[in-house]
BARO-80950 format. One record per residue: residue number from 0; x negated, y, z negated of N, C-alpha, C in turn. Coordinates in steps of 0.1 Angstrom, whole numbers, plus 5000, padded with zeros to 4 digits. Example, Ala and Ser with C-alpha at 12.3 -4.5 7.8 and 13.67 -1.06 7.14 Angstrom:
  seq    nu    nv    nw   cau   cav   caw    cu    cv    cw
    0  4868  4943  4922  4877  4955  4922  4868  4967  4922
    1  4872  4978  4929  4863  4989  4929  4871  5000  4921
// end
This chain:
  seq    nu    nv    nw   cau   cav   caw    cu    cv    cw
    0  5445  2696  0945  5456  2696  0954  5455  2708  0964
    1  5460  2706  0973  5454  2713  0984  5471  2719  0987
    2  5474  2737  0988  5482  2738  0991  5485  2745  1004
    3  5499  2744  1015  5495  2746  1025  5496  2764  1024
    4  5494  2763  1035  5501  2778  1037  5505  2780  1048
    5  5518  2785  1044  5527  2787  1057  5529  2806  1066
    6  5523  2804  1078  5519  2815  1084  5536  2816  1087
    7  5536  2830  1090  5545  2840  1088  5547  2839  1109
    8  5556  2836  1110  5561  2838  1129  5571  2846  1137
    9  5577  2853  1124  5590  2854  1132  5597  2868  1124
   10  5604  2875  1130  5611  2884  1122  5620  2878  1112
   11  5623  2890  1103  5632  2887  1091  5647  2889  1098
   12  5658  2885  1092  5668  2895  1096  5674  2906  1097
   13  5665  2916  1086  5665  2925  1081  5660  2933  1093
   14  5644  2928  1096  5640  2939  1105  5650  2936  1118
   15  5652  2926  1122  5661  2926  1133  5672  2934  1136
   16  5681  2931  1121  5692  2942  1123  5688  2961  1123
   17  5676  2965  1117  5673  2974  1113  5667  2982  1133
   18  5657  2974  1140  5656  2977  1149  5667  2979  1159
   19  5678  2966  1160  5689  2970  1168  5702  2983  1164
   20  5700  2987  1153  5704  2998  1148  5697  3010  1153
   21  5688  3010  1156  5678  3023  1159  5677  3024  1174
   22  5682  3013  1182  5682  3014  1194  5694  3012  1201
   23  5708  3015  1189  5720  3017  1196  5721  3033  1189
   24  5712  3040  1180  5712  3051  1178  5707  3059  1189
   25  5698  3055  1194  5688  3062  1208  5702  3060  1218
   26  5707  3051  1218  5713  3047  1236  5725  3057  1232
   27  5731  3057  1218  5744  3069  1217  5740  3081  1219
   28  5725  3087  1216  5718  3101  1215  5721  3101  1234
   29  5711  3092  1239  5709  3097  1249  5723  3094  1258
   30  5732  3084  1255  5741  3089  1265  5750  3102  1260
   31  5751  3108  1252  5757  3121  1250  5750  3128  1257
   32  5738  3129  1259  5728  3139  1264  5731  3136  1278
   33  5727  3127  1283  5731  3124  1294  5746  3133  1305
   34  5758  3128  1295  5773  3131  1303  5771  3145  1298
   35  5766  3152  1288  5767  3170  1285  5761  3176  1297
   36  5748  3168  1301  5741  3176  1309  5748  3175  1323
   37  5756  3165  1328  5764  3162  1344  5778  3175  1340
   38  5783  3178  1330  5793  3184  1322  5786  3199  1327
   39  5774  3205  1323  5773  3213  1323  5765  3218  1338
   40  5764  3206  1347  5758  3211  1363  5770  3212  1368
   41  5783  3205  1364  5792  3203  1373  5800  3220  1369
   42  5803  3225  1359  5805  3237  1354  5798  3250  1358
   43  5780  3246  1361  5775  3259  1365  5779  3257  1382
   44  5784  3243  1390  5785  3246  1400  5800  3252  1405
   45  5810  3248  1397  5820  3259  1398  5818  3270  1395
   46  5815  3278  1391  5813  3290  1387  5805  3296  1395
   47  5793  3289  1407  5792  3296  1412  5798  3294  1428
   48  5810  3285  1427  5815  3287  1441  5825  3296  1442
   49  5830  3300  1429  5842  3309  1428  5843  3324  1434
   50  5832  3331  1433  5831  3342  1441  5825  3339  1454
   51  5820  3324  1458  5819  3323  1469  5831  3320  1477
   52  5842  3316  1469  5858  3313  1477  5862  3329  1477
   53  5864  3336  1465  5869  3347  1465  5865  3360  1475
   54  5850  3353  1484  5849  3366  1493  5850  3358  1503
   55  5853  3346  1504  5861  3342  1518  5875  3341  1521
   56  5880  3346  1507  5892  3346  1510  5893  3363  1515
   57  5889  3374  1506  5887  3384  1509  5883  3390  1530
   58  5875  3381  1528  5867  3384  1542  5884  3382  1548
   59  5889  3369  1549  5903  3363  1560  5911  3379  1556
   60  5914  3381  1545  5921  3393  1546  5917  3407  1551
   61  5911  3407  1549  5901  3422  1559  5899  3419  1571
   62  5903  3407  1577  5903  3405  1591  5920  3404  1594
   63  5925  3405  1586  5939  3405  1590  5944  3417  1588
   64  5939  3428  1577  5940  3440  1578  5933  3449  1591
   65  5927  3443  1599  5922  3449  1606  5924  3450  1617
   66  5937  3440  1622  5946  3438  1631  5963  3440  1627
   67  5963  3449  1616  5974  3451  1611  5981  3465  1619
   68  5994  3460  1623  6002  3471  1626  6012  3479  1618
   69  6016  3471  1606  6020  3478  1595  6019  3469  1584
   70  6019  3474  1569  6016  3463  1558  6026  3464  1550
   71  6032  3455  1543  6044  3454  1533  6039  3450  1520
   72  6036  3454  1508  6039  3450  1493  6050  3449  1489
   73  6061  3444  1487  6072  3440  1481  6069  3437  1465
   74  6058  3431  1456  6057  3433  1452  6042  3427  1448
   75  6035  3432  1431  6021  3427  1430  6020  3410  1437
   76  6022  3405  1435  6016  3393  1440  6021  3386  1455
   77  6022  3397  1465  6030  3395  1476  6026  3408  1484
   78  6022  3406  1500  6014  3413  1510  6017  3402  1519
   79  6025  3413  1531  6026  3409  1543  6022  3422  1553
   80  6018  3408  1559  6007  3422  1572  6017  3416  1585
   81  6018  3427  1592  6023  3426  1605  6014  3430  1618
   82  6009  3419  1625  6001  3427  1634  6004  3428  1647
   83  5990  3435  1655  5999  3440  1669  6007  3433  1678
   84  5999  3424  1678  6007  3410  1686  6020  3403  1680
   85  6029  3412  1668  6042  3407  1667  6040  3394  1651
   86  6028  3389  1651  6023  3380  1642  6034  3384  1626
   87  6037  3378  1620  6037  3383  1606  6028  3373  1597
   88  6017  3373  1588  6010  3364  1578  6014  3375  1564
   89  6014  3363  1557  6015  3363  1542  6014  3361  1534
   90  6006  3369  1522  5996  3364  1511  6003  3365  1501
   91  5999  3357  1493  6013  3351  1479  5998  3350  1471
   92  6002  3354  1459  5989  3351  1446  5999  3345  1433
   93  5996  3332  1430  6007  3327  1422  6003  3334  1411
   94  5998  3343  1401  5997  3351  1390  5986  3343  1384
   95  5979  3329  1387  5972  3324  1380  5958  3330  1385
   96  5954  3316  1393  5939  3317  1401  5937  3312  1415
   97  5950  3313  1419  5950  3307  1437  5959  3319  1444
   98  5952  3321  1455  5960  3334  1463  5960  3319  1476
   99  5972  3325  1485  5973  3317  1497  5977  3327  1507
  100  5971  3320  1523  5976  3327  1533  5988  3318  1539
  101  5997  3325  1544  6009  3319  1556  6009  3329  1566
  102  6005  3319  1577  6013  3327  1590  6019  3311  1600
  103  6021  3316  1610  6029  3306  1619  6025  3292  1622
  104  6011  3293  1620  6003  3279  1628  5999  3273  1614
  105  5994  3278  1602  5984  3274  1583  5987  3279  1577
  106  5983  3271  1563  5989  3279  1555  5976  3274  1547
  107  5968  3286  1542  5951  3280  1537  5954  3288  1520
  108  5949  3281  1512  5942  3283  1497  5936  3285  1491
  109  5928  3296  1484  5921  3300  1476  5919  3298  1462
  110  5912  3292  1450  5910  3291  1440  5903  3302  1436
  111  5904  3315  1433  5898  3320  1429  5891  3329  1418
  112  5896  3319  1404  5893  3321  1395  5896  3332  1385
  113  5909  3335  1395  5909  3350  1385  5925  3356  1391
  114  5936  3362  1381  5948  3364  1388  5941  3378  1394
  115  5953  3378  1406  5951  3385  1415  5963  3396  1417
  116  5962  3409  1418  5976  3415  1421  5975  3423  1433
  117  5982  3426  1442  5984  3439  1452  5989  3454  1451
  118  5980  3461  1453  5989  3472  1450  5987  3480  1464
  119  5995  3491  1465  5992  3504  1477  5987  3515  1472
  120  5983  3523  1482  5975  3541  1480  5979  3541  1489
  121  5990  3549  1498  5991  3557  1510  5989  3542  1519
  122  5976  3542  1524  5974  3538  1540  5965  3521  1533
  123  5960  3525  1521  5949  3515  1514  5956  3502  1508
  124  5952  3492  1510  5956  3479  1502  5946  3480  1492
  125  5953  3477  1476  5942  3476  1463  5945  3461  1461
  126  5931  3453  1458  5934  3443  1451  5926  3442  1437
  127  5937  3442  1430  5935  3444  1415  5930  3430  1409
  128  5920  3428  1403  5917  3415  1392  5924  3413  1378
  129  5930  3408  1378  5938  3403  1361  5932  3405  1353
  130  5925  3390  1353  5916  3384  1341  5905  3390  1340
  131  5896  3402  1351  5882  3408  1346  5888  3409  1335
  132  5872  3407  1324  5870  3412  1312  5860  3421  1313
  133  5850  3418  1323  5839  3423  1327  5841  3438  1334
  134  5856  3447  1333  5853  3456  1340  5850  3458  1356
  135  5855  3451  1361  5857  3450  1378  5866  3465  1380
  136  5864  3465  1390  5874  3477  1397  5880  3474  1408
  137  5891  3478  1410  5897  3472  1422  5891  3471  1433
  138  5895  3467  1440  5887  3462  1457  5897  3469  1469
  139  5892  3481  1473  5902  3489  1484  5898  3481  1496
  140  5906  3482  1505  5905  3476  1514  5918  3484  1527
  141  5909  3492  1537  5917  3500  1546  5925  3490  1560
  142  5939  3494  1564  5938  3484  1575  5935  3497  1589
  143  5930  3491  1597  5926  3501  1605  5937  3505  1620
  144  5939  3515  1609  5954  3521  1618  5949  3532  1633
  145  5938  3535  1629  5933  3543  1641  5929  3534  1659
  146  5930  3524  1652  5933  3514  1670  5949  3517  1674
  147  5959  3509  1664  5968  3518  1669  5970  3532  1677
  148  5968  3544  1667  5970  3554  1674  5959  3559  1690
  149  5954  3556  1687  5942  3553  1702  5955  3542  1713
  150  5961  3536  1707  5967  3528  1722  5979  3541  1725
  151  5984  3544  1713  5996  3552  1719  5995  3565  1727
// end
């Protein structure tokens, strides 16, 4: 008697289920890997536009101090500059991480990642950082009152 034999063609269900297990394991690995790594470009790229807002906001104020005819702190989070031309602008720092300018024509916004306060020395505007942990020092900033006395 002649028996057949029956060749083998096709997967089990076993291996079937076992491979599509191992390739919804890969696709969960790599999409976590995937969204951590967009998570963590999009994070190094705030961080490093934040001192790049914070010295353009700096810069607009040192240009407004520099046309200043007298300066007002009323209090830390509040600086108004008065300049020659009669102008008044005004810098507001809501205590968080955004300082703003107002004057007559804009009113522009800074995120700059860190509270911000105003203080005075005599003739000097200080701006003080909150949240350094890192030991910052204040940032002096003179308005240049010797144009004035040269017109008078």
């Amino acid at each position: 008697m002649k028996t057949k034999r029956i060749s083998r063609r096709g997967y089990t269900l076993m291996e079937v289920l076992c491979t599509l297990s191992l390739l919804g394991t890969f696709a969960l690995i790599a999409t976590r890997l995937f969204t951590s790594s967009f998570k963590v470009m999009w994070q190094t790229s705030q961080a490093s536009e934040i001192p790049m807002r914070f010295d353009a906001a700096i810069s607009t104020l040192r240009s407004d101090l520099a046309s200043a005819a007298s300066v007002d702190i009323p209090d830390a989070h509040s600086l108004i500059v008065h300049d020659t031309a009669g102008k008044t602008i005004q810098w507001q720092s809501d205590g968080r991480h955004e300082i703003s300018r107002h004057d007559t024509n804009a009113q522009r916004n800074w995120d700059v990642g860190q509270s911000i306060e105003f203080h005075r020395e005599g003739a000097i505007v200080l701006i003080h950082p909150q949240d350094s942990a890192d030991g910052v020092a204040d940032l002096s900033l003179a308005p240049d009152f010797s144009k004035l006395e040269a017109q008078r």
